[in-house]
C-alpha positions as CSV (number, residue, x, y, z in Angstrom):
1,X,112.7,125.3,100.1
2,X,115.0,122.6,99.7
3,X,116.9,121.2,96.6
4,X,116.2,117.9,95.2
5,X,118.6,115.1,93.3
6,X,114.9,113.5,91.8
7,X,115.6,115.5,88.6
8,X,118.1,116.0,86.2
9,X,117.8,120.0,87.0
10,X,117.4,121.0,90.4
11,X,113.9,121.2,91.7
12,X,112.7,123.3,95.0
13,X,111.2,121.0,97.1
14,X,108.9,122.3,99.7
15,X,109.1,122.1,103.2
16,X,106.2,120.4,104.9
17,X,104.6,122.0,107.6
18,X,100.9,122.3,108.9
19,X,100.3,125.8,107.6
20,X,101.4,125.0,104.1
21,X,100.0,121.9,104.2
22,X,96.3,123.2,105.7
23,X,96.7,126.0,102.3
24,X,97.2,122.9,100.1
25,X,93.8,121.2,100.8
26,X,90.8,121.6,98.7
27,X,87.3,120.4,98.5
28,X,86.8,118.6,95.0
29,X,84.0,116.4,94.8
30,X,83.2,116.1,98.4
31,X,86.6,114.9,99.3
32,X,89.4,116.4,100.3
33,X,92.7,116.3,97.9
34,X,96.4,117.8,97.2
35,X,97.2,118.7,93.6
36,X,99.6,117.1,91.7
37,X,101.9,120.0,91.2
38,X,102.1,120.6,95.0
39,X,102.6,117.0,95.8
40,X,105.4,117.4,92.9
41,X,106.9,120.5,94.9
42,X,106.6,118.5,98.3
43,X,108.8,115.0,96.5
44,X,110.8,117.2,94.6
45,X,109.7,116.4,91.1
46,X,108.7,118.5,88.0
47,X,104.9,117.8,87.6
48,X,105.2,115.9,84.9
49,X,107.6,113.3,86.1
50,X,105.2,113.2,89.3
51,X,102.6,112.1,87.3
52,X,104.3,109.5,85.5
53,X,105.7,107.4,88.2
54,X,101.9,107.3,89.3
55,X,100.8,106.4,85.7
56,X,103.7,103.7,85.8
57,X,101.3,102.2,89.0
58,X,98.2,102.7,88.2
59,X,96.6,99.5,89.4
60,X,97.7,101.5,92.9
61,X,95.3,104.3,92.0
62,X,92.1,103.0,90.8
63,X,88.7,104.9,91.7
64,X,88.2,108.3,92.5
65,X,88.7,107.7,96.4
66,X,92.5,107.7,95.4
67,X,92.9,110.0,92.9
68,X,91.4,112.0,89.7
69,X,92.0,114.8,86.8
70,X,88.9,117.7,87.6
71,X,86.9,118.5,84.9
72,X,86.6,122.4,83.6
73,X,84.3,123.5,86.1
74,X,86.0,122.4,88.9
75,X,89.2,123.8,87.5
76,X,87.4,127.5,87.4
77,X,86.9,126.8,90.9
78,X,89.8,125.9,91.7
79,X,91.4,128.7,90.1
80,X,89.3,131.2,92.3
81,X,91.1,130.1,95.6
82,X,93.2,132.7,97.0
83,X,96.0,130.2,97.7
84,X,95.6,127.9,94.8
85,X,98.7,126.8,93.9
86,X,98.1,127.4,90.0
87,X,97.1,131.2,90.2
88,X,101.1,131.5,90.8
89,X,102.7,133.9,88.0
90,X,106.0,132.1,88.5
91,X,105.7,130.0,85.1
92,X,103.4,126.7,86.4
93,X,99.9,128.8,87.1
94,X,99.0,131.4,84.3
95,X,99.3,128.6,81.7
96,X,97.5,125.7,83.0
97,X,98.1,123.1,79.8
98,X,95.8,120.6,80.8
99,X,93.4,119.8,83.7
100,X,95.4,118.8,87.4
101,X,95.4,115.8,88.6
102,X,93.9,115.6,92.3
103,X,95.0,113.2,95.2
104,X,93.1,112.3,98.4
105,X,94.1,111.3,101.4
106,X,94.3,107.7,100.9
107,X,95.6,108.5,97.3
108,X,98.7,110.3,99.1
109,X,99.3,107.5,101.3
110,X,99.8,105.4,98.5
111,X,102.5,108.0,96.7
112,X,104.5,106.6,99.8
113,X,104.8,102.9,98.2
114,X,105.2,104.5,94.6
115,X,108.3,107.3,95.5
116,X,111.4,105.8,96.3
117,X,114.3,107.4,97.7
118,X,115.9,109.1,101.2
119,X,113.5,112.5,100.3
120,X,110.4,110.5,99.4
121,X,110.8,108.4,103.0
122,X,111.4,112.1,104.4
123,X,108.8,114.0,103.0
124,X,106.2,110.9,103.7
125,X,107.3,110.7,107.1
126,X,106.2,114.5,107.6
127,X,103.1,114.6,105.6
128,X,101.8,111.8,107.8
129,X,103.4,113.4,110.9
130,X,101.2,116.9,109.7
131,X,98.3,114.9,108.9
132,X,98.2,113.0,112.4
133,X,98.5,116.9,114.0
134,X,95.5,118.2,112.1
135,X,93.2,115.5,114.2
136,X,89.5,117.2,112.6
137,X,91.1,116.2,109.1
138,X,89.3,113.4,108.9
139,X,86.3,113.9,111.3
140,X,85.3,117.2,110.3
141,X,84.5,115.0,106.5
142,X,82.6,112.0,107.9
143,X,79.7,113.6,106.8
144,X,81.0,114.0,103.1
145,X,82.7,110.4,103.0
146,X,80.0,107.3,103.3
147,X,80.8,104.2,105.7
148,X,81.8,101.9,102.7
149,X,84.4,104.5,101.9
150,X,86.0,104.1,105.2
151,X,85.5,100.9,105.0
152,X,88.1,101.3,102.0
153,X,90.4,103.8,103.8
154,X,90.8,101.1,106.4
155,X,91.8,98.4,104.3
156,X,93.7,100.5,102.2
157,X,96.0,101.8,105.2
158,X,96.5,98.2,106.0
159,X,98.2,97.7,102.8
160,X,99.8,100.5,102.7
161,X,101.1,99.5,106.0
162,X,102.7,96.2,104.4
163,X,103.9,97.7,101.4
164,X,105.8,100.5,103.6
165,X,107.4,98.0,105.4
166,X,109.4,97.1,102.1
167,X,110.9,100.8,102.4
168,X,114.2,101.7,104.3
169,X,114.4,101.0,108.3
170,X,113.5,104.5,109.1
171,X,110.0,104.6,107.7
172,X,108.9,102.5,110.7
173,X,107.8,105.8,112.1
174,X,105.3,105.9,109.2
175,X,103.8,102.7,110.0
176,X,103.4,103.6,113.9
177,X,101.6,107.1,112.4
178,X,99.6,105.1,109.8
179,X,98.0,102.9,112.8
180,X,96.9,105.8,114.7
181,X,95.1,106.4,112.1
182,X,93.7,103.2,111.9
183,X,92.8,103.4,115.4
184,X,90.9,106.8,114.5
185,X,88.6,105.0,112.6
186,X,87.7,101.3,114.1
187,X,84.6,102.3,115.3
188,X,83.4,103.9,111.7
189,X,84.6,100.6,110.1
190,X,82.8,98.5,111.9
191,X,79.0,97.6,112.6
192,X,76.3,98.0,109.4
193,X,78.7,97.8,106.5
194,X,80.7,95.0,107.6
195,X,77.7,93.4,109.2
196,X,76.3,93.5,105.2
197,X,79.2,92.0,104.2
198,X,79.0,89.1,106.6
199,X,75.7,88.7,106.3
200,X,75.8,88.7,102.2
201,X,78.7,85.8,102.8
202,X,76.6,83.7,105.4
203,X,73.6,83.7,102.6
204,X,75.6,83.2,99.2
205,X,74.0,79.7,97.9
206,X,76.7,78.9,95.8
207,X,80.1,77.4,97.6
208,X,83.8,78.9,97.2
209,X,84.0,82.1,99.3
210,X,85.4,83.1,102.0
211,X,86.6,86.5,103.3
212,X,90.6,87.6,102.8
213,X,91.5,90.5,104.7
214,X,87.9,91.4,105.1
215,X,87.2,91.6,101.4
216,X,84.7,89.2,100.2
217,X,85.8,86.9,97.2
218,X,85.9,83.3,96.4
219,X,88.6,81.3,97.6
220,X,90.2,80.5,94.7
221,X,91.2,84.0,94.2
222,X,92.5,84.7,97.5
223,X,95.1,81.5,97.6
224,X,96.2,82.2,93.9
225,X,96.5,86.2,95.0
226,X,98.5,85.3,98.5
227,X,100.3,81.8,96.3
228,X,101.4,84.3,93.9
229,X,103.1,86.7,95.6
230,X,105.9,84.3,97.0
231,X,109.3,85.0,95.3
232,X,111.5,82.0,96.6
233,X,109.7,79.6,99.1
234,X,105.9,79.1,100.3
235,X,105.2,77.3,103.9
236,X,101.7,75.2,104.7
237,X,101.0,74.3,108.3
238,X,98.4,72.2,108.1
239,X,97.3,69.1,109.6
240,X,94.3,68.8,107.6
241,X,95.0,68.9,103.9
242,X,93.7,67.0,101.4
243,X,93.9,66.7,97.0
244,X,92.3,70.7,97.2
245,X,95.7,71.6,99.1
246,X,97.5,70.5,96.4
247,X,96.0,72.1,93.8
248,X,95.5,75.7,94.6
249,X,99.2,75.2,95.1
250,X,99.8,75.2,91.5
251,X,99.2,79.3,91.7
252,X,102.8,79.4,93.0
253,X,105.2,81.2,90.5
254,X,107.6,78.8,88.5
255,X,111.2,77.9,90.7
256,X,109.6,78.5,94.2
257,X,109.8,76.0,97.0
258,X,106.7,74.8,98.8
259,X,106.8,73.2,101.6
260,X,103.7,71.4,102.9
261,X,103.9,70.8,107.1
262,X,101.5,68.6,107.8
263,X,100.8,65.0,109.8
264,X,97.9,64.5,107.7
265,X,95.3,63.7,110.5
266,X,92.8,61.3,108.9
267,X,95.4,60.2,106.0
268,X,92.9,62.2,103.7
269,X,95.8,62.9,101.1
270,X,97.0,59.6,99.1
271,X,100.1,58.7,98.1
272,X,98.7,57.9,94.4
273,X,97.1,61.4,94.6
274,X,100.5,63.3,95.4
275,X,102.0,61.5,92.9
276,X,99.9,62.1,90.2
277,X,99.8,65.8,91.6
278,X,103.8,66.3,90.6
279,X,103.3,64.3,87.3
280,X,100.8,66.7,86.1
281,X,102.0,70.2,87.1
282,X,106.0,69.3,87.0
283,X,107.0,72.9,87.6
284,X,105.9,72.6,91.4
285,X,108.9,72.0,93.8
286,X,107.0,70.5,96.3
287,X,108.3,68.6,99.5
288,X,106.3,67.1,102.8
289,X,107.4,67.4,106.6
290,X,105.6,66.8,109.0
291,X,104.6,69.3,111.9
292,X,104.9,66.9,115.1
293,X,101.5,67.2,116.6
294,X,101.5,70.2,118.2
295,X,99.4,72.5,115.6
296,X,95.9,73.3,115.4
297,X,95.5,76.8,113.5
298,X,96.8,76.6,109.6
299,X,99.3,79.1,108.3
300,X,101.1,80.3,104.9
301,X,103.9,81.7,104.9
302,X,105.5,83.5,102.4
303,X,109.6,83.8,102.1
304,X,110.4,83.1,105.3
305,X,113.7,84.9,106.2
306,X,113.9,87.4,103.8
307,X,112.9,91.2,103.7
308,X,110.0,90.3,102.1
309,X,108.6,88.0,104.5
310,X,104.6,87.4,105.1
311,X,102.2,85.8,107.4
312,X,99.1,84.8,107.1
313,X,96.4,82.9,109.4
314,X,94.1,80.8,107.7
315,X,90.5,80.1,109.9
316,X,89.9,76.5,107.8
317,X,92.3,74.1,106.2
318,X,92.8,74.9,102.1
319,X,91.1,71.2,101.4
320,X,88.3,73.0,102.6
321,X,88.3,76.5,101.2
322,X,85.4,77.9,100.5
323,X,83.1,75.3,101.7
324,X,82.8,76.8,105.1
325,X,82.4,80.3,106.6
326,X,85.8,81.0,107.0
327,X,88.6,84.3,107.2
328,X,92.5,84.5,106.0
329,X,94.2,87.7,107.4
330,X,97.5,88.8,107.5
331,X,99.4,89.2,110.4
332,X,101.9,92.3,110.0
333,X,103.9,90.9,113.2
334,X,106.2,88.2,111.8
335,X,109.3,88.0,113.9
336,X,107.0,86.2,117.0
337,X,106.9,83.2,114.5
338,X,110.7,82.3,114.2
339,X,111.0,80.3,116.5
340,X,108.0,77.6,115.9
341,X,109.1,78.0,111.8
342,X,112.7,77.3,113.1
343,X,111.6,74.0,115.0
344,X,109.0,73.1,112.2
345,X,112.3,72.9,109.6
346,X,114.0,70.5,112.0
347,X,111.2,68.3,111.5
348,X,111.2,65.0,109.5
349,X,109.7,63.9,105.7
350,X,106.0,63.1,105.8
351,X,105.6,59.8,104.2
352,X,101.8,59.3,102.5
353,X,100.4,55.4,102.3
């Protein structure tokens, strides 16, 4: 055990290991999960205080494939493990007050966005480590967990990916773990469910969807959802934009600078258009450059330069989003794009006729 400064008292935190963590795991539900008082004891928090930083982000834990409190019946189960954490006599077990919370293996992946701190980057650096050792973990359950779940797993490690990034430089071994992972499971992920998805997408009769990170959703959603999350500027390269670029632009938050890179190929965007764009949404800082001729594929990106920097390839131009069969996915591997965003800042005013 170690001591933790989480509290206000001291808390034992416990040391993470295969053993302990192989006498952790139970079967609740078909899935495999962690209780909340030993993934308390593992971040070095009283239970209670563990399950209020995840209440403070829910929106992280939605659907049983992340987390959930067992009913009676599965607490009388759960009770009847020889190792169950809440048979202890030392004050936590004999007086169960209300029904645990459980976490699955997703669900604990996500603690590591929610706990902050040089323990929490610690102890989620060895629980991956432990989980990465115990190979079968997720193999010896691929008959309990359905392909659309692991469809979900795999685009939940993605994010979790980009939202581990935001954590201290030494959590960069989590990421590295977190793609084995990934790699694990490319060939469940694939095939029949995403080939439903496309082929759902390819047959929709109405217009205005398009697929974002592989999730299907109309493409309104997914520029105000990527437009939104910008905190100080917002980059379009684009040489095809039209009076549609413009307006799912107003998504942007209030005091953020947009930039628009573009040579307009066609002149599809007016003059009279952009100006009557600023007159009606006056809140937009907007400003034109153009990109010099040398760019084909469209990109966003999100506050270049800063620690919270984000990428993303766009398969269509935005004038044209939704109308067309089309993908927008992130790309986690920004620092290969400094040097064409460099150049494209060089670059002179776009003038519209």
């Amino acid at each position: 055990m170690e001591e933790s400064k989480n509290e206000k008292n001291t808390v034992e935190v416990a040391i993470v290991s295969e053993e302990t963590i192989h006498n952790k795991i139970y079967t609740v539900r078909g899935y495999k999960v962690m209780l909340d008082v030993d993934l308390a004891e593992i971040y070095g928090y009283e239970t209670k205080n563990f399950n209020r930083q995840v209440k403070n982000n829910m929106a992280k834990f939605e659907g049983d494939d992340f987390m959930f409190q067992v009913s009676d019946e599965e607490l009388e189960e759960l009770l009847r493990c020889k190792n169950c954490t809440l048979n202890r006599g030392d004050g936590r077990g004999m007086h169960v007050k209300y029904n645990p919370f459980v976490f699955t293996e997703q669900g604990i992946y996500m603690l590591m966005t929610v706990l902050r701190g040089e323990l929490a980057i610690k102890q989620s650096r060895a629980l991956v480590c432990t989980f990465k050792r115990m190979k079968d973990y997720i193999w010896d359950n691929r008959d309990l967990i359905g392909q659309r779940e692991y469809v979900q797993l795999s685009m939940q490690t993605a994010e979790n990916t980009r939202d581990i990034q935001k954590l201290k430089s030494d959590i960069t071994s989590i990421e590295k773990q977190m793609c084995d992972v990934m790699d694990q499971l490319e060939d469940v992920v694939t095939k029949s469910d995403l080939a439903e998805m496309m082929n759902n997408f390819v047959n929709k009769e109405d217009n205005g969807w398009l697929m974002y990170n592989t999730k299907y959703c109309t493409a309104d959603l997914a520029y105000s959802e990527i437009y939104g999350q910008a905190k100080k500027t917002i980059y379009v390269v684009d040489n095809y934009i039209g009076l549609r670029t413009l307006v799912l632009l107003k998504n942007a938050s209030a005091g953020v600078e947009i930039t628009l890179f573009s040579d307009n190929v066609g002149n599809r965007l007016h003059k009279l258009e952009y100006k009557d764009f600023l007159r009606e949404y006056p809140m937009i800082r907007l400003k034109l450059k153009k990109t010099g001729g040398i760019y084909h594929d469209r990109f966003i990106v999100l506050d270049y330069g800063t620690e919270e920097e984000r990428i993303f390839l766009c398969g269509a131009s935005s004038k044209d989003a939704g109308a067309r069969v089309t993908c927008i996915v992130e790309d986690f591997g920004t620092e290969k794009y400094k040097g064409l965003l460099d150049e494209l800042l060089k670059n002179q005013e776009m003038v519209l006729v």
